[in-house]
Backbone as numpy.savetxt, mean C-alpha at the origin, in Angstrom:
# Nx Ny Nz CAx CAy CAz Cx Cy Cz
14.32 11.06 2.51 13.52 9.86 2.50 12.41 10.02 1.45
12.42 9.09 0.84 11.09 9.38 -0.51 10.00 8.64 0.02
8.97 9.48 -0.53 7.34 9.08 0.28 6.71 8.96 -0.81
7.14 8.91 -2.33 6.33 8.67 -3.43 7.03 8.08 -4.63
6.20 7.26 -4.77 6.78 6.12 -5.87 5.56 6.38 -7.20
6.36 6.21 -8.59 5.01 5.10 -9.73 5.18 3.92 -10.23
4.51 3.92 -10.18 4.42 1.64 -10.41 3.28 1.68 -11.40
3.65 0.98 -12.61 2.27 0.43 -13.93 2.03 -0.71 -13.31
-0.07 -0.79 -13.35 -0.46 -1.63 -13.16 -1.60 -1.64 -14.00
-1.78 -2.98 -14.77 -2.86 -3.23 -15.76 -2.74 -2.12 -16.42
-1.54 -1.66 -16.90 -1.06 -0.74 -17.87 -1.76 0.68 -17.91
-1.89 1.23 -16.58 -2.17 2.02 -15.84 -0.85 2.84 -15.32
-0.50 4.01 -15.33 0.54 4.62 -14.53 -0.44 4.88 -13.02
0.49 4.26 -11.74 0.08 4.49 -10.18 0.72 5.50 -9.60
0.54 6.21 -8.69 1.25 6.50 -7.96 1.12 6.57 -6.56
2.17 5.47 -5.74 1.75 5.60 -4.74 2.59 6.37 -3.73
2.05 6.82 -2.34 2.25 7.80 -1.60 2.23 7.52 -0.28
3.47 7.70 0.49 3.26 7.74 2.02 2.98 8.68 2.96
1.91 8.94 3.73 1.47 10.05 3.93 1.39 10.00 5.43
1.43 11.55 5.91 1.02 11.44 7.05 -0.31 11.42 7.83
-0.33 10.62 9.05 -1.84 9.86 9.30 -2.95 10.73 9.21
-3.00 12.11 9.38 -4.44 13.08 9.36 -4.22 13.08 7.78
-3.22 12.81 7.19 -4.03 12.87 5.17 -5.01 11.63 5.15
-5.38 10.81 6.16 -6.49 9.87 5.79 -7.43 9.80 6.60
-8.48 9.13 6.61 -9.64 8.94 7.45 -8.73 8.27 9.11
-9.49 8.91 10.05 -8.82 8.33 11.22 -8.35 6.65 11.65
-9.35 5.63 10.74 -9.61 4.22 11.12 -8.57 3.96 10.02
-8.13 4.30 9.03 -7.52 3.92 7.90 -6.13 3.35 7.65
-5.66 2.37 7.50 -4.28 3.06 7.14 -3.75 3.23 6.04
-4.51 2.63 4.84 -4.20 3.20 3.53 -5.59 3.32 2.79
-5.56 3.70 1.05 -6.97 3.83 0.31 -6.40 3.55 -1.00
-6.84 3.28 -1.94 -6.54 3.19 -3.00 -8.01 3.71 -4.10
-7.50 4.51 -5.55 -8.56 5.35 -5.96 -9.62 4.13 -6.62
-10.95 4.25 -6.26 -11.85 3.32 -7.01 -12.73 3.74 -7.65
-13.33 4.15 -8.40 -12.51 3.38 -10.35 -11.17 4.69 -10.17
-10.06 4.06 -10.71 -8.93 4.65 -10.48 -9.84 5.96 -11.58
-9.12 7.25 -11.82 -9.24 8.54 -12.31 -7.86 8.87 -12.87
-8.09 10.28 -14.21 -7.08 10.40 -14.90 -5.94 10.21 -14.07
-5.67 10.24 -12.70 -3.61 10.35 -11.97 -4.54 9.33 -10.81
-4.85 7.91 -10.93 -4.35 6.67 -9.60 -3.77 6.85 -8.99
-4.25 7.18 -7.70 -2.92 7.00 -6.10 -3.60 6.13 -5.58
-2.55 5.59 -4.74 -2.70 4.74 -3.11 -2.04 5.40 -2.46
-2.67 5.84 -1.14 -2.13 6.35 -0.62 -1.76 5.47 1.12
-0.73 5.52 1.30 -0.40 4.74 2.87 0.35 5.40 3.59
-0.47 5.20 4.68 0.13 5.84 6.11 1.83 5.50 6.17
2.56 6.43 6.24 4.23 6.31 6.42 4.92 5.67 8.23
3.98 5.89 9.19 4.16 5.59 9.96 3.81 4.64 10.95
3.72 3.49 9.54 3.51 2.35 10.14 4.85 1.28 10.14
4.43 0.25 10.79 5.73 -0.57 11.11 6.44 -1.06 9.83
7.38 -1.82 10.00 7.57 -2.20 8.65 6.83 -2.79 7.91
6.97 -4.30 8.76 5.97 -5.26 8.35 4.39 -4.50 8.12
3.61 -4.05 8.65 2.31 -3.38 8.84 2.58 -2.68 7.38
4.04 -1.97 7.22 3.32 -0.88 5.91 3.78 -1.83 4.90
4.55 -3.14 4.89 4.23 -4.08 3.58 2.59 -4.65 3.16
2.42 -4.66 4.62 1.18 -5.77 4.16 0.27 -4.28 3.53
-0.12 -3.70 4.12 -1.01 -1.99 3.70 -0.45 -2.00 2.30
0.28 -1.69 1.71 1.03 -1.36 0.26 0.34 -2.87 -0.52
0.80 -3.73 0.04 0.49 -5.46 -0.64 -1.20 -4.81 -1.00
-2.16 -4.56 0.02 -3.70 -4.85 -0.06 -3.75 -3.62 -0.89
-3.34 -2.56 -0.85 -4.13 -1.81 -1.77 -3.66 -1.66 -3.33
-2.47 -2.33 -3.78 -1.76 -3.11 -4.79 -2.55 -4.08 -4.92
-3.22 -4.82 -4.59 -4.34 -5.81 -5.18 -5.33 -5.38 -5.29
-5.59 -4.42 -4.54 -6.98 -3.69 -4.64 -6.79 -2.79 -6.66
-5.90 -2.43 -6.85 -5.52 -1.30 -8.03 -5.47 -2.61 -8.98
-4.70 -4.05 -8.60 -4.40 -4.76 -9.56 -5.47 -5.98 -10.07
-6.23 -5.77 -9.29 -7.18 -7.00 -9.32 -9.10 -6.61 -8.54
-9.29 -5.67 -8.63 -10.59 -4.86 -8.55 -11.84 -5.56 -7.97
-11.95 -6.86 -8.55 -12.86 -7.41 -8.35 -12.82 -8.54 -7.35
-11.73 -8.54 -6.60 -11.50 -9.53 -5.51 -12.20 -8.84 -4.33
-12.85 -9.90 -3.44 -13.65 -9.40 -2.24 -12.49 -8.79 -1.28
-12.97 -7.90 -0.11 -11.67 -7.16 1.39 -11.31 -8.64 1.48
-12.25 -9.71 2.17 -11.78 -10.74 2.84 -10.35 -11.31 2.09
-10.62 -11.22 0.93 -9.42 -12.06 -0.31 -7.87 -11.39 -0.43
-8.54 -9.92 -0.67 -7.36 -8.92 -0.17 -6.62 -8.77 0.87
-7.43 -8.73 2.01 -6.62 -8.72 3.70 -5.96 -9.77 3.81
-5.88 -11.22 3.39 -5.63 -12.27 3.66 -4.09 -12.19 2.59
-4.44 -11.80 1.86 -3.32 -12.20 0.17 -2.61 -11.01 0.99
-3.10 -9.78 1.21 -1.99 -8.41 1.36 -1.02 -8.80 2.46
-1.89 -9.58 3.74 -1.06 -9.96 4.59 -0.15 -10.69 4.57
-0.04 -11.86 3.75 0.50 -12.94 3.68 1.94 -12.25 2.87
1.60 -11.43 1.52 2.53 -11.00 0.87 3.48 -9.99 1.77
2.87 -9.70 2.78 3.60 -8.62 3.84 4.55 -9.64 4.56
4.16 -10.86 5.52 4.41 -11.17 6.21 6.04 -11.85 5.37
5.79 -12.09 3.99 6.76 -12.78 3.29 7.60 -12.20 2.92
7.26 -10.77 2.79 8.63 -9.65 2.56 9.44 -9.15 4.21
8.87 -9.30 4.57 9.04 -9.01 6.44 10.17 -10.03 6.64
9.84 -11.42 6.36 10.31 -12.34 7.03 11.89 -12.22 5.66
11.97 -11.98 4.62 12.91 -12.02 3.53 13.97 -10.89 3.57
13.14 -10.25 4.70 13.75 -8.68 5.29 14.15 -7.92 4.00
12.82 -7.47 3.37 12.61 -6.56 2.46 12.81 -5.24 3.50
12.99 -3.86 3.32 12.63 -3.21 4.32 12.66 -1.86 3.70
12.03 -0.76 4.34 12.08 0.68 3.60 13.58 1.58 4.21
14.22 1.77 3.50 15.51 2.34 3.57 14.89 3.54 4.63
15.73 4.28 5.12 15.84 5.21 5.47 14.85 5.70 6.73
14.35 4.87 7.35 13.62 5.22 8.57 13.74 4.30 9.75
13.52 4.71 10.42 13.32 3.75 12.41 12.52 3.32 12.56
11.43 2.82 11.76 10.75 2.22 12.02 10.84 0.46 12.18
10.52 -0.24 13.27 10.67 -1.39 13.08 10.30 -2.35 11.95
């Protein structure tokens, strides 16, 4: 099962990472680097639901792609883009997770 991807954004090399939940702050479920540094990660919790780890991946992908948008703008856009891959049954290969 792969837990790490890179994705260019704003012509930036990313790399993002699914991690397990003690690699982050306890309340968290993902982070993304701010001001990104020479190697950008996002990093997201792997053991979240499906839907849950689209929308997490969506917000901190806007967070890397668009910097200056307020949480409120992000949580709302990350969710929505989650809820739309969820429902299109995008899904992560290789795990049980719902």
């Amino acid at each position: 099962m792969q837990h790490e991807a890179r994705l260019t954004i704003n012509g930036r090399r990313w790399r993002i990472k699914l991690v397990r939940s003690k690699d982050l702050p306890k309340d968290w479920l993902g982070d993304c680097d701010h001001p990104p540094g020479p190697h950008p990660t996002i990093r997201v919790r792997r053991n979240l639901s499906q839907q849950r780890l689209a929308s997490v991946i969506a917000h901190e992908v806007l967070h890397a792609a668009v910097p200056a948008l307020d949480e409120a703008t992000v949580q709302a856009a990350g969710d929505a883009i989650g809820r739309a891959l969820f429902v299109l049954q995008f899904r992560r290969v290789g795990t049980s997770n719902p």
